[in-house]
C-alpha positions as a LaTeX table, in Angstrom:
\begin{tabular}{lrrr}
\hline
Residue & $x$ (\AA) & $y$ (\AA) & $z$ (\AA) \\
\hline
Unk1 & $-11.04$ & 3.16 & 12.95 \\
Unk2 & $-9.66$ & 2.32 & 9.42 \\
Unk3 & $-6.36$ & 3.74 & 8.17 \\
Unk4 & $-8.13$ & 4.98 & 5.16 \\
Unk5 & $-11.39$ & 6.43 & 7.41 \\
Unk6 & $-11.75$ & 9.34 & 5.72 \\
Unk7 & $-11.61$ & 7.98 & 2.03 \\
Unk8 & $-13.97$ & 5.89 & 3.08 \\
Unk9 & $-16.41$ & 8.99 & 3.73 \\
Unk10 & $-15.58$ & 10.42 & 0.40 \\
Unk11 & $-16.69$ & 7.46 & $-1.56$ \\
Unk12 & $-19.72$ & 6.38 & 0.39 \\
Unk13 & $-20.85$ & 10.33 & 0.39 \\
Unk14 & $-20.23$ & 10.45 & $-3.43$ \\
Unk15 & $-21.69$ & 6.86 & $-3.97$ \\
Unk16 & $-24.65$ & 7.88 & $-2.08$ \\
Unk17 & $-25.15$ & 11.12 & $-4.05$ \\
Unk18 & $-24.47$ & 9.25 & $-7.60$ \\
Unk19 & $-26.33$ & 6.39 & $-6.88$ \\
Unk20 & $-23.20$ & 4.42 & $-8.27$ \\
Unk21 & $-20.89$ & 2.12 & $-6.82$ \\
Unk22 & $-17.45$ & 4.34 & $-6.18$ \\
Unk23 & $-14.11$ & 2.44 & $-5.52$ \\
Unk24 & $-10.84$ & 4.18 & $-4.68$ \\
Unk25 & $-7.80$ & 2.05 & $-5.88$ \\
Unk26 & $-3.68$ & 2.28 & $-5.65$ \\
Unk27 & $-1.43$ & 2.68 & $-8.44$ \\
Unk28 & $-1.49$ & $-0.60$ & $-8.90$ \\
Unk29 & $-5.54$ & $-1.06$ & $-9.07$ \\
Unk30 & $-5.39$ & $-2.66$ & $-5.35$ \\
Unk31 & $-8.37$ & $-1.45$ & $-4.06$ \\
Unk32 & $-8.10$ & 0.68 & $-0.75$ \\
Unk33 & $-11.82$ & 1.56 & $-0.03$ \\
Unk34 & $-15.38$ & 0.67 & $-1.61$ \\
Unk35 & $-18.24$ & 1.99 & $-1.15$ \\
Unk36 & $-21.73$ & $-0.35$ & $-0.28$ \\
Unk37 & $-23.15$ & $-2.05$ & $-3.33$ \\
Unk38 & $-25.46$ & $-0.14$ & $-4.87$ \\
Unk39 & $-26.54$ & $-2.67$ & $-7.55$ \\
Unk40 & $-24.93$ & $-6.66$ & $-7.61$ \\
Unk41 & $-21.30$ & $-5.77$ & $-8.66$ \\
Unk42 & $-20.04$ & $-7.29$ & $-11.59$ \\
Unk43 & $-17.35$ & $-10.11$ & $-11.65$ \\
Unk44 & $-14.80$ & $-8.10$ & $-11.69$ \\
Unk45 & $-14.95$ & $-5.65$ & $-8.79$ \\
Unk46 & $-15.97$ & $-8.88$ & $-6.87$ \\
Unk47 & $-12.80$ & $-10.39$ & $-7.45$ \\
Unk48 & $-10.76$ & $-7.34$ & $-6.96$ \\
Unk49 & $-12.60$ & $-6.85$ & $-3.33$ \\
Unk50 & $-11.87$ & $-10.43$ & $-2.51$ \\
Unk51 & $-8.64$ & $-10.51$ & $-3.70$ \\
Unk52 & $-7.71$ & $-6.87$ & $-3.32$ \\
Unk53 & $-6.19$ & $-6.92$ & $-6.64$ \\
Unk54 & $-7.25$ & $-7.01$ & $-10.46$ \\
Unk55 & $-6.37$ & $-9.59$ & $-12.72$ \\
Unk56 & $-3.46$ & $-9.16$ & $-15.07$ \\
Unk57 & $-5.93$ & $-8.92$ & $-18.05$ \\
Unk58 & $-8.14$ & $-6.32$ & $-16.40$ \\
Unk59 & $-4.91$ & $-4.16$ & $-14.95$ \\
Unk60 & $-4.25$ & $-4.43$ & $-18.91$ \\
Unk61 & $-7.74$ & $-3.39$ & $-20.13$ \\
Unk62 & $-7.55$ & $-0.43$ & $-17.82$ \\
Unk63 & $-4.13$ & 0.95 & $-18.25$ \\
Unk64 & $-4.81$ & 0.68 & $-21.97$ \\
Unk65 & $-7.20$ & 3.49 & $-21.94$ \\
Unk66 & $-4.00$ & 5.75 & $-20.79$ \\
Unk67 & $-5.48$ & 6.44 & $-17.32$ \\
Unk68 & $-2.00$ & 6.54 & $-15.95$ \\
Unk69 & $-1.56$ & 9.86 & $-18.22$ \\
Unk70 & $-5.00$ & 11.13 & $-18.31$ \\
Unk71 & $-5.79$ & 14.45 & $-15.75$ \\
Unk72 & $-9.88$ & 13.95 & $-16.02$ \\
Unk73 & $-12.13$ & 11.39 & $-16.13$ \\
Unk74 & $-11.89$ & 8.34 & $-18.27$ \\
Unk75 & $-14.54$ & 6.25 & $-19.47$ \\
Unk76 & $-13.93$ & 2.67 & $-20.06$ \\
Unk77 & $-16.35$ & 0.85 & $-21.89$ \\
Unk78 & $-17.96$ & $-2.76$ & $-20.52$ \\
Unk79 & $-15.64$ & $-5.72$ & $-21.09$ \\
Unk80 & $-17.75$ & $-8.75$ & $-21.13$ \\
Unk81 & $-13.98$ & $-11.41$ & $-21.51$ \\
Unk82 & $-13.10$ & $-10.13$ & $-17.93$ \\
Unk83 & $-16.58$ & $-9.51$ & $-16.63$ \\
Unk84 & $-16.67$ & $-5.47$ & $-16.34$ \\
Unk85 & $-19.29$ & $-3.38$ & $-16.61$ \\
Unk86 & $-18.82$ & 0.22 & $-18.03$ \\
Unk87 & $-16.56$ & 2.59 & $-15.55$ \\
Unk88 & $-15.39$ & 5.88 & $-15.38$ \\
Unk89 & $-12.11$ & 6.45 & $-14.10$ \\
Unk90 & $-10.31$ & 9.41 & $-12.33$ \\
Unk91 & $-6.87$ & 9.72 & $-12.09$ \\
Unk92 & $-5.99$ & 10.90 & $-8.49$ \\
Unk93 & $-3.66$ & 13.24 & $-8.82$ \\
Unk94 & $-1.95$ & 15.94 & $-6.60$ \\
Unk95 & 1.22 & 17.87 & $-7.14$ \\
Unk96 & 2.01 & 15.97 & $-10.51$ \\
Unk97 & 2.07 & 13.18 & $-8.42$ \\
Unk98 & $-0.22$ & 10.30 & $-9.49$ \\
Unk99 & $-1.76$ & 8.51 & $-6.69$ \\
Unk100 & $-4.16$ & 6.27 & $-7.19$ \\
Unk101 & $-7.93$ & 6.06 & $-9.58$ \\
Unk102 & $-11.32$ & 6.54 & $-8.40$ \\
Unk103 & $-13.70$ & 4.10 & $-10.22$ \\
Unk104 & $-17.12$ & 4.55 & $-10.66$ \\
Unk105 & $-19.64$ & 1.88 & $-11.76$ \\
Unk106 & $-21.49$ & 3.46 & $-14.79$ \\
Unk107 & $-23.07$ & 0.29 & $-16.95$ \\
Unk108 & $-25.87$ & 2.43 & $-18.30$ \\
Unk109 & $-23.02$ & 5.29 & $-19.35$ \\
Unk110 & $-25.83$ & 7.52 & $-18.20$ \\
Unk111 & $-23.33$ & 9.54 & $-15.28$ \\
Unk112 & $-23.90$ & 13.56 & $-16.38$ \\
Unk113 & $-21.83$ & 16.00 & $-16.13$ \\
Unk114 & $-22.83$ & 17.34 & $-13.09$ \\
Unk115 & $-22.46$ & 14.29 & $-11.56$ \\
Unk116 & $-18.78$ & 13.97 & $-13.05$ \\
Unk117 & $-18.22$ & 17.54 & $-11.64$ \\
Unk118 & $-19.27$ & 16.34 & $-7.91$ \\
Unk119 & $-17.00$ & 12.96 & $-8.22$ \\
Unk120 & $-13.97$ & 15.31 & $-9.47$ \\
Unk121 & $-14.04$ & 16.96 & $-6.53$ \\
Unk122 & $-14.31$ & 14.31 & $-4.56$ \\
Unk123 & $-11.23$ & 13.06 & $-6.07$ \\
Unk124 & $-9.74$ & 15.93 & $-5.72$ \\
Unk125 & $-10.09$ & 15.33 & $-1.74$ \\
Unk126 & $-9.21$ & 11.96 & $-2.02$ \\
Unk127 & $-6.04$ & 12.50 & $-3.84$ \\
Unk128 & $-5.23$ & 15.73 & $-0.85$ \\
Unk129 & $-5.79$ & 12.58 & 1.95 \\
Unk130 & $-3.48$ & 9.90 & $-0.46$ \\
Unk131 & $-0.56$ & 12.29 & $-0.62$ \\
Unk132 & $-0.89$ & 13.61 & 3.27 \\
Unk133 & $-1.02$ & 9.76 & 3.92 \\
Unk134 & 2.12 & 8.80 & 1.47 \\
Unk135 & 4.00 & 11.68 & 3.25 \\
Unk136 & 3.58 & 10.96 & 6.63 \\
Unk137 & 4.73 & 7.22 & 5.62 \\
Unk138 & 7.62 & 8.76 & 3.97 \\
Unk139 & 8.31 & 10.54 & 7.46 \\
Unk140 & 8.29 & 7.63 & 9.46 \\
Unk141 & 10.60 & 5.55 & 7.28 \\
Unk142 & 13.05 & 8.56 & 7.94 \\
Unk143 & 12.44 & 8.19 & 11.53 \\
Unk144 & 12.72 & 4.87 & 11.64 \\
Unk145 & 15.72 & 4.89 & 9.60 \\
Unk146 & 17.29 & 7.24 & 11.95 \\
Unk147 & 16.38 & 5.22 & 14.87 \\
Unk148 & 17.71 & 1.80 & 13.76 \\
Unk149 & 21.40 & 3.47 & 12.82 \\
Unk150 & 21.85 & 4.31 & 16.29 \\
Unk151 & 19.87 & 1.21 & 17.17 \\
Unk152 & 23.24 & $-0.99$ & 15.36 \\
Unk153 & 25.77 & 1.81 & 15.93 \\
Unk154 & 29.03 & 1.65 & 18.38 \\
Unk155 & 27.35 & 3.85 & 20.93 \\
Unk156 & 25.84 & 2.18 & 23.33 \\
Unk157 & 23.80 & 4.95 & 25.33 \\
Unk158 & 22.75 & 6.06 & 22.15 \\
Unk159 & 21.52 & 1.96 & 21.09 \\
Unk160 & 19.75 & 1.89 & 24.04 \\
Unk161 & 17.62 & 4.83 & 23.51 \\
Unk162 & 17.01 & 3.87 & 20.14 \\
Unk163 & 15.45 & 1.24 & 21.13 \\
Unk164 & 13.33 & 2.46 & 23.69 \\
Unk165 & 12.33 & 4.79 & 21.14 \\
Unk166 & 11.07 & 2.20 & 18.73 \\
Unk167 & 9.09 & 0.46 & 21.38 \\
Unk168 & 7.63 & 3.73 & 22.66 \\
Unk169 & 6.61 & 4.93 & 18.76 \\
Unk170 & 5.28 & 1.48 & 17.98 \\
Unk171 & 7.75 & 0.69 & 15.29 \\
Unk172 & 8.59 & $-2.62$ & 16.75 \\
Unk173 & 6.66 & $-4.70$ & 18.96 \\
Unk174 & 9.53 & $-7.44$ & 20.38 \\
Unk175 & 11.29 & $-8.30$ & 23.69 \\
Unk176 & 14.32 & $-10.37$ & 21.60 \\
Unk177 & 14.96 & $-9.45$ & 18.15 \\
Unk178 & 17.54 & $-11.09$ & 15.52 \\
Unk179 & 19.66 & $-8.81$ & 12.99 \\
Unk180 & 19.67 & $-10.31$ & 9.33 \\
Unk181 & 22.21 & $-8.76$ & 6.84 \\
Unk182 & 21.32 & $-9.48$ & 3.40 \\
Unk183 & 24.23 & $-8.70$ & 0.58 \\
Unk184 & 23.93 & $-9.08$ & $-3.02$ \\
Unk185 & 26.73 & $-9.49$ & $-5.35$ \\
Unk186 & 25.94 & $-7.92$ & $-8.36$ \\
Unk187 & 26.94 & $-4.33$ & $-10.10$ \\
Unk188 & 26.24 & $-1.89$ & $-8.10$ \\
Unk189 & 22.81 & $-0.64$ & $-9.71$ \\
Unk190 & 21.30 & $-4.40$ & $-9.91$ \\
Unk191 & 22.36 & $-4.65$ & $-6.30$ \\
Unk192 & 20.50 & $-2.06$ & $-4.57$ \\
Unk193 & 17.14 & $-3.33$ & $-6.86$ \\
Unk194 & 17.69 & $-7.08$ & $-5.52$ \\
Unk195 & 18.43 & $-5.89$ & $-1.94$ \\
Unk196 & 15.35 & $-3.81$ & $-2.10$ \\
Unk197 & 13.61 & $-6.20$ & $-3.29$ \\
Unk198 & 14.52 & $-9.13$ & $-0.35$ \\
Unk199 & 13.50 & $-6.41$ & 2.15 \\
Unk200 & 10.13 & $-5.58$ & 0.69 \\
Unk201 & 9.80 & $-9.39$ & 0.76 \\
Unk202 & 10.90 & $-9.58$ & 4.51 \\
Unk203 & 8.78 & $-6.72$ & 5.30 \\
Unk204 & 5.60 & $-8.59$ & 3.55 \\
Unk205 & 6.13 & $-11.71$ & 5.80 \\
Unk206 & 6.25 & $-10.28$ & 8.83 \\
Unk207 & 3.35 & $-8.62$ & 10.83 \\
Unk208 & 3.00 & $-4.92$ & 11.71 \\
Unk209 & 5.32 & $-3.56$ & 14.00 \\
Unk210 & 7.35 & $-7.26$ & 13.26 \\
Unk211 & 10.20 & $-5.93$ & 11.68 \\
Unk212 & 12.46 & $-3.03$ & 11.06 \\
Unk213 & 15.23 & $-2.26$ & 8.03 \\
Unk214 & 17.99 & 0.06 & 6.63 \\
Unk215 & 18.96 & 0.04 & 3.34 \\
Unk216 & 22.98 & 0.96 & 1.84 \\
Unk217 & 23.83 & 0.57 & $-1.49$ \\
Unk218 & 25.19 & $-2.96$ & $-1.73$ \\
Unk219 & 23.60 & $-4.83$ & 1.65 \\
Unk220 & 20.54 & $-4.06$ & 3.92 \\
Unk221 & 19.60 & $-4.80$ & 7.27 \\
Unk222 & 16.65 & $-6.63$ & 8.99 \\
Unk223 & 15.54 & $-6.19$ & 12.32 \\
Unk224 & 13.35 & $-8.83$ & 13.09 \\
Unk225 & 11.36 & $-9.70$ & 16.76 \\
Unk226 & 11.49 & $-13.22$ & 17.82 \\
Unk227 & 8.81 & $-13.03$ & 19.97 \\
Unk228 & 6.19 & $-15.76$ & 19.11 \\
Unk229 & 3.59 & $-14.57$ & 20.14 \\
Unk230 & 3.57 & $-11.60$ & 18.06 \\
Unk231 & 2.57 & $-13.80$ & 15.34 \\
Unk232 & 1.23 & $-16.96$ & 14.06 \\
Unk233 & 2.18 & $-16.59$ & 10.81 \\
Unk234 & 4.01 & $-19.33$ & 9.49 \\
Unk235 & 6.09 & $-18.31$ & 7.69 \\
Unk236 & 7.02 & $-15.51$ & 9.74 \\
Unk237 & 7.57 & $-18.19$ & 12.10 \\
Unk238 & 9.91 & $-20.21$ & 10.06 \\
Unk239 & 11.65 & $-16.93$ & 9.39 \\
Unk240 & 12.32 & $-16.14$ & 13.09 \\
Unk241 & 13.64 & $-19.80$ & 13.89 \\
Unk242 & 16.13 & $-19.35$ & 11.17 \\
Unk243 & 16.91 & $-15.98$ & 12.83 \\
Unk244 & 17.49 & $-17.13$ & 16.01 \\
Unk245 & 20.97 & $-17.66$ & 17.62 \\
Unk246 & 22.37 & $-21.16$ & 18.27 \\
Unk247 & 20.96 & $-21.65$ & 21.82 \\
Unk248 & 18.52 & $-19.52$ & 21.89 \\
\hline
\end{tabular}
């Protein structure tokens, strides 16, 4: 089943209902679920479902409208120059926190307002699932922080139930794994951004359950697996032969 299963409910319940096209997005406007074509989508949604992102000029187009700010529904008119039909947006919103935007397909701008109601609430549940879902990744970061200080600490006991503990809660997937320190030499604000930074990058090449990493103020550490056949990425694979240990 998908990560983002029951999103996926919401929108193709509410697209159903609506008899619009419904599309749940990121922050960002990466899309995260879609519901089935209800009419042939527009150039723009294509692209973002293909690509999973929106083009700089649409992200523009969008954000423009204030939808980062906004606590209600948005309506964006058609933009022929990027190939977008009418939308209505809704902030997704829960605890202050934004979370994402539900987008609707509207290129009649004929959605009523008891229609709006029903998608409001289902944005309303679909903002409840985005923050359950952002804190239960927030909680295993903090396990897996935990885990991978004891994993590199002095203790040795302690190491090696860390890492039976990381194999046993799926956070790493690896028979061999290499230790990359990364250090930036910078003022001390600049260097936690560009350490930051080369993890996120580190964590985007390798696969799930790949690689681990803790994060100090002025260096960070990668645990990476070595096994090959986790992956045939490669440049995960190029990243794991540099890893490896003379003679191993």
């Amino acid at each position: 089943m998908s990560t983002h299963a029951p999103l996926q409910i919401i929108v193709d319940s509410l697209a159903a209902d609506i008899g619009r096209d419904v599309a749940v997005d990121d922050r960002q406007i990466r899309w995260l679920v879609h519901s089935p074509h209800h009419e042939e989508p527009d150039p723009a949604r294509m692209r973002s479902i293909l690509t999973r992102r929106v083009s700089d000029e649409a992200l523009a187009w969008a954000f423009s409208f204030g939808i980062e700010e906004a606590t209600g529904p948005v309506r964006l008119p058609a933009n022929p120059e990027i190939g977008a039909e009418a939308r209505v947006c809704i902030p997704l919103r829960t605890r202050d926190v934004l979370l994402g935007f539900m987008f609707i397909v509207d290129a009649k701008e004929t959605l009523g307002a008891a229609e709006l109601a029903q998608a409001e609430d289902a944005a309303d549940s679909a903002a409840q699932i985005l923050y359950r879902e952002r804190r239960l990744r927030e909680l295993e970061r903090e396990r897996e922080r935990w885990l991978v200080t004891h994993l590199l600490g002095d203790d040795s006991a302690d190491a090696e139930e860390a890492a039976r503990a990381l194999a046993d809660e799926g956070f790493l997937e690896a028979g061999r794994v290499a230790v990359l320190v990364i250090r930036a030499d910078a003022e001390p604000a600049r260097c936690e951004i560009a350490v930051g930074a080369a993890l996120d990058h580190l964590r985007r090449l390798v696969p799930p359950r790949g690689g681990l990493e803790l994060r100090h103020g002025d260096h960070g550490v990668f645990v990476i697996g070595l096994d090959d056949a986790t992956s045939a990425c490669p440049e995960t694979v190029r990243l794991r032969r540099a890893s490896r240990p003379t003679g191993s």
